[in-house]
KEDREN-729053 format. One record per residue (C-alpha): residue number from 1; residue in one letter; z, y, x. Coordinates in nm, 4 decimals, decimal comma, always signed. Layout:
BEGIN
<pt><nr>NUM</nr><rest>a</rest><w>Z</w><v>Y</v><u>X</u></pt>
...
This chain:
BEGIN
<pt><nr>1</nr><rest>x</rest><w>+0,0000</w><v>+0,0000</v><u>+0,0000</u></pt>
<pt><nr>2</nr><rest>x</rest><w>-0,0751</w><v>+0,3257</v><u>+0,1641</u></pt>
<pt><nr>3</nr><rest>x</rest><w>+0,1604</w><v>+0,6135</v><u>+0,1659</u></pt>
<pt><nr>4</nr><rest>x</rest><w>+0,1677</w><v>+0,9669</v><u>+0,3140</u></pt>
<pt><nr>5</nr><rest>x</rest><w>+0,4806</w><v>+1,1626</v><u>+0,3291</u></pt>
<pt><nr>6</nr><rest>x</rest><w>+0,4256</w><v>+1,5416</v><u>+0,4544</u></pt>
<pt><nr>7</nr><rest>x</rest><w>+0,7048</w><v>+1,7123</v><u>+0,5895</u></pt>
<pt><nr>8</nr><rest>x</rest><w>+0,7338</w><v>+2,0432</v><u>+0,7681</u></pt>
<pt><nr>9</nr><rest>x</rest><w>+0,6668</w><v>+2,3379</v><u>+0,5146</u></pt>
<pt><nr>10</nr><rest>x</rest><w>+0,8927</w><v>+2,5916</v><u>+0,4138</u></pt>
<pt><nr>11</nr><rest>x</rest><w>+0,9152</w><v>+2,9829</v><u>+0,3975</u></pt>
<pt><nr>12</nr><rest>x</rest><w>+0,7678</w><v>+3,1854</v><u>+0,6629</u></pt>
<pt><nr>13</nr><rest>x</rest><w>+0,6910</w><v>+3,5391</v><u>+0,7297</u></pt>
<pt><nr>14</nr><rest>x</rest><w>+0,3650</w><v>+3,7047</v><u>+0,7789</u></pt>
<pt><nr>15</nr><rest>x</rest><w>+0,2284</w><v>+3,5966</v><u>+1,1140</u></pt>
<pt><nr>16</nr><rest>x</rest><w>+0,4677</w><v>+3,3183</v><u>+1,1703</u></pt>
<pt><nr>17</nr><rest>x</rest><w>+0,4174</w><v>+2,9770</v><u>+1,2415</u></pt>
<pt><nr>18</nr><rest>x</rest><w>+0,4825</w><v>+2,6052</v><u>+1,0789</u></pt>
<pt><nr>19</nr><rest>x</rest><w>+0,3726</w><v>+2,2379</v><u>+1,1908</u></pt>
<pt><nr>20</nr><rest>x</rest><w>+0,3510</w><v>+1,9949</v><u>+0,9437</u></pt>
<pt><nr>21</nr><rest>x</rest><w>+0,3088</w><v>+1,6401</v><u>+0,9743</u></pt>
<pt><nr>22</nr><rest>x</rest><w>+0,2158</w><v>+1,3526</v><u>+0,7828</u></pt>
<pt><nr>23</nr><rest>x</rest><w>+0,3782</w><v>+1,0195</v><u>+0,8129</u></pt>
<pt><nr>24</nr><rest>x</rest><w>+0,0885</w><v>+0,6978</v><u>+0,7255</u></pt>
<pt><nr>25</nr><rest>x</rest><w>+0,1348</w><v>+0,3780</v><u>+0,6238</u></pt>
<pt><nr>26</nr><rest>x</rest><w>-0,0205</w><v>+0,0814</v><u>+0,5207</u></pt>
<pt><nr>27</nr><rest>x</rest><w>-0,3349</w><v>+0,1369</v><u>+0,6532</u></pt>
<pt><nr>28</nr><rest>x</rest><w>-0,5364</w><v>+0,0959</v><u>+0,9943</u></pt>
<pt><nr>29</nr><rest>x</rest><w>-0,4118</w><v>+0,4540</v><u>+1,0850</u></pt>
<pt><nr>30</nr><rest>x</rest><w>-0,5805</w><v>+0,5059</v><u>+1,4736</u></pt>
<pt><nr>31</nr><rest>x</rest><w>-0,9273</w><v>+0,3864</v><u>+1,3062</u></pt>
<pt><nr>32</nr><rest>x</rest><w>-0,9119</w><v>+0,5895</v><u>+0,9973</u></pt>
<pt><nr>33</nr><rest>x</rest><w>-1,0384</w><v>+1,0048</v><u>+0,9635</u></pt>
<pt><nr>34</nr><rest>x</rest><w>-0,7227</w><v>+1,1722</v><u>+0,7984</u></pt>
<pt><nr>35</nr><rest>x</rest><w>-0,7621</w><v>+1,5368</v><u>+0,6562</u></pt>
<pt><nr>36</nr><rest>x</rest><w>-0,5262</w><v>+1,8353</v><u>+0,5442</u></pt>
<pt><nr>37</nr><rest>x</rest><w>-0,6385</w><v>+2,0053</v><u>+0,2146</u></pt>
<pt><nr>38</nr><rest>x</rest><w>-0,4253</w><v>+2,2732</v><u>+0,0268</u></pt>
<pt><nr>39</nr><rest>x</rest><w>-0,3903</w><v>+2,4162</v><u>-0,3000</u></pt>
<pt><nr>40</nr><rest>x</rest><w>-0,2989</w><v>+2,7241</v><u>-0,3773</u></pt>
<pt><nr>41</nr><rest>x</rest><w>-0,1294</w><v>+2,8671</v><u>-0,6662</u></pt>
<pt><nr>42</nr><rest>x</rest><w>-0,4016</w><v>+2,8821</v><u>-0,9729</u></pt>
<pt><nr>43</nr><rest>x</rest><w>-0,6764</w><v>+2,7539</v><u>-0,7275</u></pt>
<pt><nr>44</nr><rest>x</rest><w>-0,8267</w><v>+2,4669</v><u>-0,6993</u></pt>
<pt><nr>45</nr><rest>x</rest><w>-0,8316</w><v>+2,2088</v><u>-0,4020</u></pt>
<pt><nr>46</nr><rest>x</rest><w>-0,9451</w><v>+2,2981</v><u>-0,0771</u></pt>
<pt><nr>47</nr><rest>x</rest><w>-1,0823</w><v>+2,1402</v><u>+0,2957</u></pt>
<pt><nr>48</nr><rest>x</rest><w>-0,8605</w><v>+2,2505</v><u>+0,5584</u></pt>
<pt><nr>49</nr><rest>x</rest><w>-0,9140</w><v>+2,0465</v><u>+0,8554</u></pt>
<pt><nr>50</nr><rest>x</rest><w>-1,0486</w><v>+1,6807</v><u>+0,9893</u></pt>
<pt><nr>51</nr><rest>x</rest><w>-0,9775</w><v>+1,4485</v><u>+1,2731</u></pt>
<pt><nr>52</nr><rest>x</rest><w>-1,2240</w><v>+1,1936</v><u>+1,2803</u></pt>
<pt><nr>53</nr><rest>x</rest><w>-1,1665</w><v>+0,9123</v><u>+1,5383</u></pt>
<pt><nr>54</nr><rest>x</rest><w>-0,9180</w><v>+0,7662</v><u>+1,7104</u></pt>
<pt><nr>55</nr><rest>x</rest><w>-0,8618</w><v>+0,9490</v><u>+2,0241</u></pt>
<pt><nr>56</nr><rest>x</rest><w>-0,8849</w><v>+1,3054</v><u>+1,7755</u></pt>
<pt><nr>57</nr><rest>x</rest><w>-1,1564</w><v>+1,4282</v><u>+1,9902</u></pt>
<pt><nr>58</nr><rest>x</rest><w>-1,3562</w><v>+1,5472</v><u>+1,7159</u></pt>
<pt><nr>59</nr><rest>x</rest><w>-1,1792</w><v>+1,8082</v><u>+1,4479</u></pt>
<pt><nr>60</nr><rest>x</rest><w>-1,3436</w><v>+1,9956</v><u>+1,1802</u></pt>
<pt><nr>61</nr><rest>x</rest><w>-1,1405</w><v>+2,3295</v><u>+1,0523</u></pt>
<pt><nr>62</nr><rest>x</rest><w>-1,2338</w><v>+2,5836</v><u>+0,7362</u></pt>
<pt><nr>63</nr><rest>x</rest><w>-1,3197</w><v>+2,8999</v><u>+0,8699</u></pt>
<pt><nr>64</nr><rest>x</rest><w>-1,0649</w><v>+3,0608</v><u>+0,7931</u></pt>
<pt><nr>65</nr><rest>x</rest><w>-0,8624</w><v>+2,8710</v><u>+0,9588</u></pt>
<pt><nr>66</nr><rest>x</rest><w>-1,0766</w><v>+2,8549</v><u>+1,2670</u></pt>
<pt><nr>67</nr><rest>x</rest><w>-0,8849</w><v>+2,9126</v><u>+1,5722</u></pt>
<pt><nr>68</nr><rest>x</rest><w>-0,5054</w><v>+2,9704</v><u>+1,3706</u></pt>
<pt><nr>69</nr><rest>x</rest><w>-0,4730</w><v>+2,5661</v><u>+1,2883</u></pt>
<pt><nr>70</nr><rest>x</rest><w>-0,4933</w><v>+2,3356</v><u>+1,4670</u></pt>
<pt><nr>71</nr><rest>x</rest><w>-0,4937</w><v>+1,9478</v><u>+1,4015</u></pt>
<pt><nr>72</nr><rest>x</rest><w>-0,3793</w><v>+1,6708</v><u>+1,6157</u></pt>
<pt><nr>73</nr><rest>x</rest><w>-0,2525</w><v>+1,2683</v><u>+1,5634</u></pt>
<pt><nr>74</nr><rest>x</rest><w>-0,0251</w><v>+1,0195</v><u>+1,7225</u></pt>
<pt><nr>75</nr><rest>x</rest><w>-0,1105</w><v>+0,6789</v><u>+1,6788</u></pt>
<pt><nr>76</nr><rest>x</rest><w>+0,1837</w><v>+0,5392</v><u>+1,7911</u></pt>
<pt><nr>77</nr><rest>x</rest><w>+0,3794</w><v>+0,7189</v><u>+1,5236</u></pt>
<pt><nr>78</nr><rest>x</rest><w>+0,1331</w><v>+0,6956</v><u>+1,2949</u></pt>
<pt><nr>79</nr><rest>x</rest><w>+0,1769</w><v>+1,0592</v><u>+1,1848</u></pt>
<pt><nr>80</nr><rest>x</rest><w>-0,1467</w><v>+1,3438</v><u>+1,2009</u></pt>
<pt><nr>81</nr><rest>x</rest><w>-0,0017</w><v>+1,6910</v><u>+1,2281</u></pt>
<pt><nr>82</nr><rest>x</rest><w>-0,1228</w><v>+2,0490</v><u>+1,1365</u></pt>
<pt><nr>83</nr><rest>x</rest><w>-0,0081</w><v>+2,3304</v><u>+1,3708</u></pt>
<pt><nr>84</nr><rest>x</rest><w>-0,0207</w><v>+2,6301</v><u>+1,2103</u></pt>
<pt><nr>85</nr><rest>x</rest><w>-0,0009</w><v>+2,9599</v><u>+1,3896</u></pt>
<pt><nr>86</nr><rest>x</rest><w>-0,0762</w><v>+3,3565</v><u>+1,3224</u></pt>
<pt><nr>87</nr><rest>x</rest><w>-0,0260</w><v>+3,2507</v><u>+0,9348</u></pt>
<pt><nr>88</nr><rest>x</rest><w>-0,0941</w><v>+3,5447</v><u>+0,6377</u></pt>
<pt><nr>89</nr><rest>x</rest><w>-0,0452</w><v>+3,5376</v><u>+0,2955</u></pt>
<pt><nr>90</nr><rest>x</rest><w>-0,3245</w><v>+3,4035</v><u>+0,1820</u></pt>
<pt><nr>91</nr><rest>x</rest><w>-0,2295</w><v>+3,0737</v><u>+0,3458</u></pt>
<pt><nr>92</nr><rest>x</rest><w>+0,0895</w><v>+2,9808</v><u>+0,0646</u></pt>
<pt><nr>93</nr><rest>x</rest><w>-0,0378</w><v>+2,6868</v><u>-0,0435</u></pt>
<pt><nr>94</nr><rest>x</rest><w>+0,0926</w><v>+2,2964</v><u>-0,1034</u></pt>
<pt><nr>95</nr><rest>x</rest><w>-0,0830</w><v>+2,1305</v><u>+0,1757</u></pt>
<pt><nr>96</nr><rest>x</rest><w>-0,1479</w><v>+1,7466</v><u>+0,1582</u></pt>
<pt><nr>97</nr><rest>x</rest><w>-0,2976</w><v>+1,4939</v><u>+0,3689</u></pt>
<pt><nr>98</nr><rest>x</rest><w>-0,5441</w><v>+1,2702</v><u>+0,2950</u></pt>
<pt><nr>99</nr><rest>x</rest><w>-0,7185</w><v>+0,9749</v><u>+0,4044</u></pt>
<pt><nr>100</nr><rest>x</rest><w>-1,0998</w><v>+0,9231</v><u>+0,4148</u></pt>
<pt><nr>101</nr><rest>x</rest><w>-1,0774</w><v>+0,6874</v><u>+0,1265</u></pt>
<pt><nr>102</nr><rest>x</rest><w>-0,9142</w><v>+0,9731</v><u>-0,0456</u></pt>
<pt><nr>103</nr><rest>x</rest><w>-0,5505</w><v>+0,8594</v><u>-0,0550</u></pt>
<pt><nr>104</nr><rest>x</rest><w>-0,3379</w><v>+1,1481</v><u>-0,0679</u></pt>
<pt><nr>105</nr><rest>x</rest><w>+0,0401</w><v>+1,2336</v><u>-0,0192</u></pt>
<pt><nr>106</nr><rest>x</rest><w>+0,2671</w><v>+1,4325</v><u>-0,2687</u></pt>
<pt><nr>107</nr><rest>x</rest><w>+0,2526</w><v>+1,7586</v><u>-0,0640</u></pt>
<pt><nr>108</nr><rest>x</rest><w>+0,4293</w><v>+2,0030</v><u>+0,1122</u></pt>
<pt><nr>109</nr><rest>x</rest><w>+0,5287</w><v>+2,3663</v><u>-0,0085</u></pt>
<pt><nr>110</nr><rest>x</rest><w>+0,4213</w><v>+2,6360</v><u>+0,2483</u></pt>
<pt><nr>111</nr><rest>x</rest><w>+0,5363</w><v>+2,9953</v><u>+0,1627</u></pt>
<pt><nr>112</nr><rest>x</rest><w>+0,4079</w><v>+3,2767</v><u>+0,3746</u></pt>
<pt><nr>113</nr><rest>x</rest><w>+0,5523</w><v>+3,6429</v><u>+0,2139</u></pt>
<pt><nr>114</nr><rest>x</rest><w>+0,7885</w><v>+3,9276</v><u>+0,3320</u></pt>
């Protein structure tokens, strides 16, 4: 049974800076593409970033994102993480990850305000 558990949100100020992480299960984790999507409040769902292989060479980011985030796994703990720097307001959001089979955790709350 796959499960993701994020972890790592909270309430930051403009500018600030959170790393979330998602813990995997039940699946071949180091062989499988895992993404972060968010949702903010009265939007719909939305891309945020990819890692596609094992090693995490290859990473895909939204633009607007582009060079703020930055994503990143650990096979041996099984966990894919989202580093998230210079953050604004427009980045409050639940963010989830998912897998490439489109398995996706119950979220985690990120707040960015004054």
């Amino acid at each position: 049974q796959v499960q993701l558990v994020e972890s790592g949100g909270g309430l930051v100020q403009p500018g600030g800076s959170l790393r979330l992480s998602c813990a995997a299960s039940g699946f071949p984790f180091s062989s499988t593409t895992m993404n972060w999507l968010r949702q903010a409040p009265g939007k719909g769902l939305e891309w945020v970033s990819s890692i596609i292989g094992p090693a995490g060479r290859t990473t895909r980011y939204e633009e607007f994102v582009k060079g703020r985030f930055t994503i990143s796994r650990d096979n041996a703990r099984n966990t894919v993480y989202l580093q998230m720097n210079s953050l604004t307001l427009e980045d409050t959001a639940v963010y989830y990850c998912e897998t490439s089979s489109g398995d996706r955790g119950q979220g985690t709350q990120v707040t960015v305000s004054t």
